[in-house]
N, C-alpha and C positions, 0 to 999 in steps of 0.2 A: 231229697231233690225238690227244689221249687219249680212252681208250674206259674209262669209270669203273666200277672196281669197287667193286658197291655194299659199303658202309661201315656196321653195324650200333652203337648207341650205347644206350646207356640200357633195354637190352631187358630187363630181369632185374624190372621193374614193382616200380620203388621199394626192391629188396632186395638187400641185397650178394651173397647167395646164392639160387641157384633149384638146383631137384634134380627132372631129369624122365626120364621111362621111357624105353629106348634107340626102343622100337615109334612114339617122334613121329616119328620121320624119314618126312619126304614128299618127293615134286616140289619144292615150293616151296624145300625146306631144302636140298636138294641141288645147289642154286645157286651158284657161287663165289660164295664172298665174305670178309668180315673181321671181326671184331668187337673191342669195347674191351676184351672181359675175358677172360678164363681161360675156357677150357674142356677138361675133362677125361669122360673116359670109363672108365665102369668097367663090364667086361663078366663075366658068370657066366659063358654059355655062346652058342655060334651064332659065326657071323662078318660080320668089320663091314672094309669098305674105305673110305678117304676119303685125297686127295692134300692135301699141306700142303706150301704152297710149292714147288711142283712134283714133288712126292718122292710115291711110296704109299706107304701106310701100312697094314699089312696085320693083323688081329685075327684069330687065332684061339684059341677057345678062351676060356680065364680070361687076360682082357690088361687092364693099364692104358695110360691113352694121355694126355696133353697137347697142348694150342694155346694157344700164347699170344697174347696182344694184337697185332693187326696181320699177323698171320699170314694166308696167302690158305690158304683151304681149303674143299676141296668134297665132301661126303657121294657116297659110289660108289655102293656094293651093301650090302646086310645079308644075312642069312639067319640066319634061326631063331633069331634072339642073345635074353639075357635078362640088363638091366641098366641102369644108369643111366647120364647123362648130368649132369655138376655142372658149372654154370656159376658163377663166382664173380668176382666185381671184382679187380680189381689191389689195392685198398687195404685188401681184407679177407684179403691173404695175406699172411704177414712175407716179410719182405726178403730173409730168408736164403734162405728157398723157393724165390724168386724168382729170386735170383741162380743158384740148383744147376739150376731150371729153364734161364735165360739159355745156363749153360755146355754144355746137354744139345741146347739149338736146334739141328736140322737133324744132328745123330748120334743120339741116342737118344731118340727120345718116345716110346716105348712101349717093352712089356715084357710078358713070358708070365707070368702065377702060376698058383701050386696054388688047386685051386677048393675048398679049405679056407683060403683065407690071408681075416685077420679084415678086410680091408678091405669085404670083404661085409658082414660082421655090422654093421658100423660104417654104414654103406651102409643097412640096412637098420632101422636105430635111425632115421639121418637122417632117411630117407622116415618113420617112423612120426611125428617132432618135426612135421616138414614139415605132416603131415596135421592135428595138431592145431593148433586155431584158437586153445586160449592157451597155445603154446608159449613157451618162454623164449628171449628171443634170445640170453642168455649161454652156453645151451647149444646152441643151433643153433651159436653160432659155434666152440664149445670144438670140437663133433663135424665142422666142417667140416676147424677145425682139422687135427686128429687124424688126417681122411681126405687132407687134402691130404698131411700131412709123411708117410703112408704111402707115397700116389703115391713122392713124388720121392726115399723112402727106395727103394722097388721098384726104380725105373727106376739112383738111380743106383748099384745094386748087379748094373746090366749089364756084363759084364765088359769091362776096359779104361775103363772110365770112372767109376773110382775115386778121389777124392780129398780129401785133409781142406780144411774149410771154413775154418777158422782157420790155414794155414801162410801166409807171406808170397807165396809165390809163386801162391797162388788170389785174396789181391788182387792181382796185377800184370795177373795174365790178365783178371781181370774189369774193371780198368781200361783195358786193352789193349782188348778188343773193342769196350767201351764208345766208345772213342776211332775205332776201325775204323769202326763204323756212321757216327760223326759227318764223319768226313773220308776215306772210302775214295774218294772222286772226285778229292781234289787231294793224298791222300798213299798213295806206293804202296809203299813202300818200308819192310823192317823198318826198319832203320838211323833211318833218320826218326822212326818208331813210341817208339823205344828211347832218341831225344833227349827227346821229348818227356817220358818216364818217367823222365826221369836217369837210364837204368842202361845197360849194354852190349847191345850187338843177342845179343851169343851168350848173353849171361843170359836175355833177353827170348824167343829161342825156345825153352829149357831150359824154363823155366817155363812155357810155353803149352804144350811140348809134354808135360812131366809132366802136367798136370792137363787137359790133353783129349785127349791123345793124337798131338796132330799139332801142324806148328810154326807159327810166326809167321806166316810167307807164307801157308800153307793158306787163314786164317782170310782174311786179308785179299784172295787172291783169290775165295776161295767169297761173299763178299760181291757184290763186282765182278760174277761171274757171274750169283749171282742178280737182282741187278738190271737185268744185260742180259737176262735173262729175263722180266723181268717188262714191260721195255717192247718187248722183241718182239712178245708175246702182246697187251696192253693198250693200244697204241699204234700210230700208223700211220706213226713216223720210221724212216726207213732205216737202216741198217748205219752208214752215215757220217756219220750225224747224233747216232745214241748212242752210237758211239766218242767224239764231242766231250762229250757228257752226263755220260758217265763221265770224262772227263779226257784221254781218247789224243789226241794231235793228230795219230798215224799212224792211217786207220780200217784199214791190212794190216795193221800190228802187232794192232792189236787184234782184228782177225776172225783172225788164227792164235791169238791168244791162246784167243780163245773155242773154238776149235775144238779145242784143246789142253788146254782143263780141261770143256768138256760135252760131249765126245765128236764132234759133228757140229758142222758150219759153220750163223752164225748163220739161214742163210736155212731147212734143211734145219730147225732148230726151229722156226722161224715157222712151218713149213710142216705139218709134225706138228701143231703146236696150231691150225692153223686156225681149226678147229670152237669153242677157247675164244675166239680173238679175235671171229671171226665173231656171237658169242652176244651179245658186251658191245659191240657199237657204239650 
């Protein structure tokens, strides 16, 4: 039996963009959950904690931060922060954004800046557009523009996760993961991966590992993981039931496997997150 995580959709009241002060965060919001669009965080000062798909994510200071579409993430703690919160649709950000975003999921969504860096000023233009009732939407969206390609300019100038957007091997990767999400339960293997892209398994980690840092397999077990993750927590199937879910017809291969890339055995995570599963029945 699954235990549903609530699923937010259409929340932004008609507009591709919404822009709100970080001080909304309540009870209510701090609730796991998910939603359809982007969300981004941009902080002056103070500190902000929130888990995204399992991971903290820790704010101090001048930070920018990302969630994308489908992401499970829950609001922790704040303290004394001052900034905004920009929620934006998928369809109101270019593709390329998107894709630098994609390759950033689950290693880099956030970032330290100087609390002179101009994505404030820009931030703060927005919120003045925002407040005006005949604002332009061509320039709401220029400035949203402008503040997203900042973001994903920040984040991916964290080091080690540098790379050009336009070489061949940044679309193999983003074809590659693309592919991982879609078949990580009945395809495990680079070799396979590597068929389906026409090219060699050692090209194919070359390239993943240049532009994110880490190789073929990483990718496609951190997948794997997280998914046994999430129906640990979110569901009430056994060990030997989501070994079959994800693919293993061994449920020992796969409970060493788990235990071998999250640290503890799958029951020892159930057990820890209790208090999430317990919340969402």
């Amino acid at each position: 039996m699954k235990k549903m995580i609530p699923s937010y959709r259409n929340q932004l009241e008609n507009s591709a963009v919404r822009l709100m002060p970080l001080s909304v965060f309540n009870e209510k919001q701090s609730e796991i959950h998910r939603d359809d669009h982007y969300m981004f965080i941009i902080q002056k000062k103070g500190d902000f904690k929130l888990e995204v798909d399992f991971n903290t994510i820790e704010l101090l200071g001048p930070s920018l931060c990302f969630v994308g579409p489908g992401q499970i993430h829950q609001y922790v703690a704040q303290k004394d922060n001052e900034g905004w919160f920009l929620f934006a649709e998928a369809g109101s950000i270019s593709e390329s954004y998107q894709e630098t975003m994609d390759m950033h999921q689950w290693l880099h969504q956030s970032v330290n800046v100087n609390d002179n860096d101009w994505i404030f000023d820009l931030l703060v233009l927005l919120a003045k557009i925002e407040e005006d009732t005949a604002r332009s939407p061509a320039i709401e969206r220029s400035l949203t523009d402008a503040a997203v390609g900042t973001i994903v300019s920040r984040i991916s100038e964290v080091p080690g996760s540098g790379f050009r957007q336009d070489c061949q091997r940044y679309s193999i990767t983003r074809q590659f993961k693309k592919l991982v999400s879609d078949h990580f339960r009945n395809i495990k293997q680079v070799q396979q991966y590597a068929e389906l892209l026409t090219i060699t398994p050692l090209y194919l980690n070359e390239a993943v590992k240049e532009v994110t840092g880490y190789p073929a397999s990483f990718w496609i077990q951190q997948k794997i993981v997280w998914e046994a993750r999430r129906l640990l927590v979110y569901t009430t199937m056994d060990v030997k039931q989501i070994a079959f879910e994800l693919g293993y017809d061994d449920p020992v291969y796969f409970s060493r496997f788990f235990k071998r890339r999250a640290g503890k055995t799958a029951s020892e995570f159930r057990t820890e997150n209790h208090d999430l599963s317990h919340h969402h029945r």
